[in-house]
PAPATOR-299380 format. One record per residue (C-alpha): residue number from 1; residue in three letters; z, x, y. Coordinates in steps of 0.25 Angstrom, whole numbers, plus 5000, padded with zeros to 4 digits. Layout:
BEGIN
   resi   resn      Z      X      Y
    NUM    Ala      Z      X      Y
...
***
This chain:
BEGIN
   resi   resn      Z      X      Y
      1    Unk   5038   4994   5320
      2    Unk   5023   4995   5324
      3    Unk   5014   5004   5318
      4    Unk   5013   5010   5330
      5    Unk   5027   5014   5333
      6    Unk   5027   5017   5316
      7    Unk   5017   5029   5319
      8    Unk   5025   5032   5333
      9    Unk   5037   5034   5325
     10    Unk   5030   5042   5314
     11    Unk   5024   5051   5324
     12    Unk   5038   5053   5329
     13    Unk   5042   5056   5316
     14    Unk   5031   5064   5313
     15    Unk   5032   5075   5326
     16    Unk   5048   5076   5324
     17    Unk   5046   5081   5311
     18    Unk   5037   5090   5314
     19    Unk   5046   5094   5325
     20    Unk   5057   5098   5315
     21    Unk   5049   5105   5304
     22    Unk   5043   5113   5317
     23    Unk   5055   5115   5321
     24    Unk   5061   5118   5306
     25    Unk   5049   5129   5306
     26    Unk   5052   5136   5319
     27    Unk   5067   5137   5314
     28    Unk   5061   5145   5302
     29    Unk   5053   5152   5308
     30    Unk   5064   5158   5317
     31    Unk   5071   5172   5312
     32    Unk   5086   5172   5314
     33    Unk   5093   5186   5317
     34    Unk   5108   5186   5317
     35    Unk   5111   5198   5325
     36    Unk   5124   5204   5326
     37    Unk   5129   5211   5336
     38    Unk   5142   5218   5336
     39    Unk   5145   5221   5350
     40    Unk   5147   5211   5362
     41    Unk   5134   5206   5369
     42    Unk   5133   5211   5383
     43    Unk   5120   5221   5389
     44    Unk   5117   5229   5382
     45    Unk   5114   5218   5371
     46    Unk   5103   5211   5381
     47    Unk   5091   5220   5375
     48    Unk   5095   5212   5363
     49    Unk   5098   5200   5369
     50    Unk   5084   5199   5376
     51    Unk   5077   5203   5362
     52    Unk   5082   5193   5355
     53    Unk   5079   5181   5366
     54    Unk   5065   5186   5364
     55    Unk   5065   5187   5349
     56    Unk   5070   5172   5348
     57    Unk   5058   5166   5356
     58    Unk   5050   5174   5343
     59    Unk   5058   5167   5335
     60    Unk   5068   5176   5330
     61    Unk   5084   5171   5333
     62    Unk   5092   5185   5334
     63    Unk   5107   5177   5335
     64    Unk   5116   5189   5340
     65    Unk   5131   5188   5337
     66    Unk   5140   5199   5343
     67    Unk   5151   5203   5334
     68    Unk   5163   5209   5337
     69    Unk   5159   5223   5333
     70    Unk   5148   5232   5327
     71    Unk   5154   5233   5313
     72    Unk   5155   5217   5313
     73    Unk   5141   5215   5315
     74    Unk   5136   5225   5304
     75    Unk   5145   5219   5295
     76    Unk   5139   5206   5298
     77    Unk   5125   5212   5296
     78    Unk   5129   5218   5282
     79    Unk   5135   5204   5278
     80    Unk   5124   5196   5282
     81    Unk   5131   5188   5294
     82    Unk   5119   5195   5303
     83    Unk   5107   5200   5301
     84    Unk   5105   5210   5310
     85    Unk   5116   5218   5318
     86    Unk   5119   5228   5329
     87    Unk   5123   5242   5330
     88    Unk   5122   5254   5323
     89    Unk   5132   5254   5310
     90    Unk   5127   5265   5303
     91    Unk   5139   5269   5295
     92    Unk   5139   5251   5291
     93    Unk   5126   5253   5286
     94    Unk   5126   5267   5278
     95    Unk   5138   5262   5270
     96    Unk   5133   5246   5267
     97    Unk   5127   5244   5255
     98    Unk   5117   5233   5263
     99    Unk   5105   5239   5266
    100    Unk   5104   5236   5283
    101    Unk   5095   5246   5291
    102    Unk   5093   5248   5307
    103    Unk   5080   5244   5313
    104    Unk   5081   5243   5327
    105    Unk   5089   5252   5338
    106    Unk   5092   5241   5348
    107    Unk   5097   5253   5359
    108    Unk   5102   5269   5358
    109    Unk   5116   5273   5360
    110    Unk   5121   5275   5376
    111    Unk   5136   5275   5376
    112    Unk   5146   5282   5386
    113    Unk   5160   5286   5378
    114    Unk   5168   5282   5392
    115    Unk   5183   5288   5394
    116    Unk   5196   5285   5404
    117    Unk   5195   5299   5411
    118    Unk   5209   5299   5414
    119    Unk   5210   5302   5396
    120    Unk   5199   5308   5394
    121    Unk   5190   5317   5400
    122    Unk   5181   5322   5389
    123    Unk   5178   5320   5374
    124    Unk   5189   5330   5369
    125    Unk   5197   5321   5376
    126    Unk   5196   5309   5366
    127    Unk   5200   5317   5357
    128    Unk   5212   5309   5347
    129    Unk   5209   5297   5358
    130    Unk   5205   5283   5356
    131    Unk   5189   5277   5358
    132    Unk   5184   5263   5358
    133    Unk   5169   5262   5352
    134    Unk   5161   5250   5350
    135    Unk   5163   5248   5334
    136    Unk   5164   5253   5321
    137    Unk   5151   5263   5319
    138    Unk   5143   5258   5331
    139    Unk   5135   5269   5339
    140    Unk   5147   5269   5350
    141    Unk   5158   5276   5340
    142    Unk   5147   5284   5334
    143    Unk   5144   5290   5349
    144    Unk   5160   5292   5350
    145    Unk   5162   5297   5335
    146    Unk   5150   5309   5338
    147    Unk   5156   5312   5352
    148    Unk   5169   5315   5344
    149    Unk   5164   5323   5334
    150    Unk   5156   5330   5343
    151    Unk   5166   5334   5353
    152    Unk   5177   5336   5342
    153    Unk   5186   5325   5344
    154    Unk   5192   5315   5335
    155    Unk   5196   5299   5341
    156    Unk   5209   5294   5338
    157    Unk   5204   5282   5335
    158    Unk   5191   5273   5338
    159    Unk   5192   5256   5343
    160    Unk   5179   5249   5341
    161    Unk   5180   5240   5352
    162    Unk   5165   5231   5352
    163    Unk   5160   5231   5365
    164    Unk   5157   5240   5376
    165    Unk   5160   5231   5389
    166    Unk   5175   5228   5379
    167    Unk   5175   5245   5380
    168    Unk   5173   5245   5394
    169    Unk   5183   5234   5398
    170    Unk   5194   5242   5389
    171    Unk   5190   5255   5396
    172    Unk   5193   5249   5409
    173    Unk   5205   5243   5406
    174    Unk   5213   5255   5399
    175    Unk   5212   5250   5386
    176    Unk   5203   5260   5380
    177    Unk   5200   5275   5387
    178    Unk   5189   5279   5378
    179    Unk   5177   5271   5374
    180    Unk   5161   5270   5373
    181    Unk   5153   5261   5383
    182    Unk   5140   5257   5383
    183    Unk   5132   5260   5397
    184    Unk   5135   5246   5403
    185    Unk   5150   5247   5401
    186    Unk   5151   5261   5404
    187    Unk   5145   5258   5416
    188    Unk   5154   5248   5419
    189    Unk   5167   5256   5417
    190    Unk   5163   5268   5425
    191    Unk   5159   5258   5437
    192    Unk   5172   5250   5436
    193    Unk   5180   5264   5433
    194    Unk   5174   5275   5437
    195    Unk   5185   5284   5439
    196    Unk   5194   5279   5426
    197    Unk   5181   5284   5415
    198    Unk   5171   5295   5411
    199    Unk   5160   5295   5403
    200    Unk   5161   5305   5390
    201    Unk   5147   5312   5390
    202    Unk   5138   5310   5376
    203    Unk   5127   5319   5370
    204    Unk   5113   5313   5368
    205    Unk   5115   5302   5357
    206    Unk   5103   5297   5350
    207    Unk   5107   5284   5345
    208    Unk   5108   5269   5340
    209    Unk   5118   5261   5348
    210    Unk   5112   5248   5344
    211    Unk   5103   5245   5332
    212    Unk   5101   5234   5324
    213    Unk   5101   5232   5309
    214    Unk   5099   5223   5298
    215    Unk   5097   5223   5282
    216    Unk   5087   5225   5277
    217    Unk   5084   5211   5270
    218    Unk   5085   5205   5284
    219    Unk   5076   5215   5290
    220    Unk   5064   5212   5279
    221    Unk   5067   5197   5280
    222    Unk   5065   5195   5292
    223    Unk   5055   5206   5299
    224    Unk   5046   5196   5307
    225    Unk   5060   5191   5315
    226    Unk   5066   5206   5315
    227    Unk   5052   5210   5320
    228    Unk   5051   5201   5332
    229    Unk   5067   5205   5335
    230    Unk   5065   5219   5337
    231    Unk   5052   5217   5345
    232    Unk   5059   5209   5355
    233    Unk   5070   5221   5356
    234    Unk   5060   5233   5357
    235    Unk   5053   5224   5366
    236    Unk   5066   5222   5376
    237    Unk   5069   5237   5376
    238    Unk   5056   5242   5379
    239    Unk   5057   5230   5393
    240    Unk   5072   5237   5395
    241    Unk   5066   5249   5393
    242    Unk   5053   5247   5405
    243    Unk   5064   5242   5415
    244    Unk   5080   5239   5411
    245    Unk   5077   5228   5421
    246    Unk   5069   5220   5412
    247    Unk   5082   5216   5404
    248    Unk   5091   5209   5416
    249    Unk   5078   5200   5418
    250    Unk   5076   5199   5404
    251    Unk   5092   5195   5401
    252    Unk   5091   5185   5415
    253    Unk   5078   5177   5408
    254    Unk   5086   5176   5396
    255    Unk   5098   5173   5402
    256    Unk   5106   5185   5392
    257    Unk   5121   5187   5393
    258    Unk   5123   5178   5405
    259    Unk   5138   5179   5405
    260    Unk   5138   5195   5407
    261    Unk   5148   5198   5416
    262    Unk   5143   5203   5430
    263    Unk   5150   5218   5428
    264    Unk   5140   5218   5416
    265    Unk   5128   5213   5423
    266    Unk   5128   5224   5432
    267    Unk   5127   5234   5420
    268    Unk   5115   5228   5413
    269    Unk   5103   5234   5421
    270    Unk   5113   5248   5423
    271    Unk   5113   5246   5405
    272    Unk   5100   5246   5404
    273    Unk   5094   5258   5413
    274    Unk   5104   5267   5409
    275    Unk   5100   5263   5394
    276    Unk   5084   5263   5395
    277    Unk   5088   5277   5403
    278    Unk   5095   5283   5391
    279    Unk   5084   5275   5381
    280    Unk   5094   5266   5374
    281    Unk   5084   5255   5371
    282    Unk   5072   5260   5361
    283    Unk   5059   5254   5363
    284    Unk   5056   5256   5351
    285    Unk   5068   5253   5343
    286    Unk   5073   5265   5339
    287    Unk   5066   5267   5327
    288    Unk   5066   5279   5318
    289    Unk   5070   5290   5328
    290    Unk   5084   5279   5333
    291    Unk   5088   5278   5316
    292    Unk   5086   5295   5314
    293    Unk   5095   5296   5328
    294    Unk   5105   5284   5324
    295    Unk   5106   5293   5309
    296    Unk   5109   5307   5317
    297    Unk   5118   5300   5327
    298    Unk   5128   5291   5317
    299    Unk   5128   5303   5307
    300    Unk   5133   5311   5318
    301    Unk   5145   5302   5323
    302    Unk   5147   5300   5306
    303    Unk   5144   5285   5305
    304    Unk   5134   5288   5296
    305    Unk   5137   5298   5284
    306    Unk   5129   5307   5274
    307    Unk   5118   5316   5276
    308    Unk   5102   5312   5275
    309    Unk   5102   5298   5282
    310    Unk   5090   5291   5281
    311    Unk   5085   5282   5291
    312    Unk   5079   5270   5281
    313    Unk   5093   5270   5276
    314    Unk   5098   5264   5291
    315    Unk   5086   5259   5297
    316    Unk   5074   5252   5294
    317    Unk   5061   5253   5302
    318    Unk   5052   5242   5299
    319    Unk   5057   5231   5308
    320    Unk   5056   5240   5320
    321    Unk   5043   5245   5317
    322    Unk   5037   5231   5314
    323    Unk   5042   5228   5329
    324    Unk   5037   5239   5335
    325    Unk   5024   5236   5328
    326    Unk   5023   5224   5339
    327    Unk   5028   5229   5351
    328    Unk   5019   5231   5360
***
C-alpha cells in the first residue's frame, strides 16, 4: 500500500471514529421519559402528542406507553417501570409510602354522565343502578361518586371500563345504560342517537382530569429534560388556546394518529372549541390554585381522607415554575 492510500485510509479511520463518539455523546446527551399512559390514545391526547414531537427535536425522548388502565400505569410509576405517569390517583399516592408529587395539570375536568332515557330520567334514578367509569380513582368516578352523594343516592355497583370511545361504543350497543363520556364521545352518541340518551346535568367542578406525576428522585434528577417537556406542553396549549384550529395543522405536520377512524375526525376541531370554551387546557399549568382545587374536589368525592391536606404533600411546584420561568 502507498503512503498515500496508508494516510487515505487513516483519514477514513479517523472521521468514522469521530462520527461514533459524536454520535455516542449526542445519545448521552439526550433525556429519556418513559410516560405512561393509562387510557387509549385517541384526541384528546394530541396536546400531548404534539408536545412531545416538539420536545424530542430538544432532545428530550417522552416514550408514551398506553396501559390498559389508570391504576396500572400508577402502579408502574410506583415500581419504577415508568417515570412519569398520567392521571389523577390521589387516594394511590396519599396511602404509598414512595414519595411522588403532581407537577403539572395537563387539562381540567369536562365530563358529561350520559343515560338511556328509556331507564332513567334523573339522578334519583340511578339510584341501586349500575355505572361504568374510566378506572379505579380516576377524575371520572370521583365526578359520579360526588354527583351520588350529593343527590342522595347509592350505585349498585361501579365497572371501570378504560376508555371513553369503548364507553361510547357499549352505550350504543345496549350493553351499558349509564356511563361517563368525554366531550368527543359524548358528542358522538347524541349525533348517532339522539333520541335513545340524555345528558344528566352537573354543577361547576373545578378540577384535574389529567395531571402528570412523578417521584421525586426523578423529578430532581432530571430537571433540565422535565423543564424542556413542560415548556413544549404550556406552549401547545396556549396556540390551542389563541385558535383550536392550530392543533388540526399542527397534528397534519406531524402526521399524529393517522389511522383515527373518519367518525372521530370529525369530533377533533368540535373537542377542542367546546374545551378552550370551558378553559380545560391551563396556560399556565395549573399551578397552585389546580392542586388547592384538585384537594377540595377529591376530598369531596372521598378519594382522599383526613382533614388539613397539604398541597407539598401532592404536588411539587418547582418544575413548573422553572418552565414558566422561560416561556415567553
Amino acid at each position: 500500500m502507498t503512503q498515500l492510500a496508508k494516510s487515505i485510509v487513516s483519514l477514513l479511520f479517523l472521521i468514522a471514529l469521530v462520527g461514533i463518539f459524536a454520535g455516542d455523546s449526542a445519545a448521552q446527551g439526550r433525556t429519556k421519559i418513559r410516560y405512561a399512559l393509562g387510557d387509549v390514545v385517541s384526541i384528546d391526547e394530541l396536546p400531548l402528542l404534539i408536545a412531545v414531537e416538539r420536545a424530542k427535536a430538544r432532545g428530550v425522548d417522552v416514550e408514551v406507553t398506553a396501559f390498559k388502565s389508570e391504576e396500572v400505569a400508577t402502579q408502574a410509576v410506583i415500581n419504577g417501570q415508568a417515570d412519569v405517569g398520567q392521571g389523577t390517583p390521589y387516594a394511590a399516592i396519599q396511602k404509598v409510602n414512595v414519595p411522588i408529587r403532581f407537577f403539572y395539570q395537563l387539562s381540567a375536568l369536562q365530563f358529561f354522565p350520559v343515560v338511556n332515557k328509556e331507564s332513567y330520567k334523573s339522578w334519583k334514578d340511578l339510584d341501586g343502578q349500575e355505572i361504568a367509569v374510566q378506572g379505579r380513582g380516576s377524575g371520572t368516578e370521583a365526578i359520579m361518586i360526588l354527583a351520588a352523594k350529593q343527590h342522595g343516592i347509592k350505585y349498585k355497583s361501579v365497572s371501570y371500563v378504560p376508555g371513553s370511545q369503548v364507553r361510547a361504543l357499549a352505550l350504543l350497543k345496549g350493553n351499558i345504560k349509564a356511563t361517563i363520556l368525554d366531550a368527543p364521545n359524548k358528542n358522538r352518541v347524541m349525533k348517532e342517537a339522539p333520541d335513545k340518551f340524555i345528558i344528566l346535568p352537573l354543577g361547576n367542578l373545578k378540577a384535574s382530569d389529567e395531571a402528570l406525576f412523578a417521584t421525586r428522585e426523578f423529578l430532581d434528577k432530571n430537571q433540565a429534560g422535565i423543564a424542556i417537556f413542560l415548556e413544549e406542553l404550556i406552549k401547545v396549549n396556549r396556540a390551542i388556546n389563541a385558535s383550536s384550529k392550530w392543533v388540526l395543522d399542527e397534528r397534519k405536520k406531524l402526521a399524529l394518529l393517522k389511522e383515527l377512524p373518519a367518525k372521530m375526525e370529525e369530533e377533533i376541531l368540535p373537542f377542542f372549541e367546546e374545551a378552550v370554551q370551558n378553559g380545560v387546557f391551563p396556560n399556565d399549568g395549573g399551578a397552585e390554585s389546580a392542586a388547592k382545587n384538585d384537594l377540595e374536589f377529591y376530598s369531596l368525592s372521598g378519594a382522599l381522607t383526613g382533614e388539613n391536606l397539604k398541597v407539598e404533600d401532592f404536588w411539587h411546584f418547582a418544575p413548573l415554575k422553572a418552565a414558566l420561568a422561560k416561556v415567553k
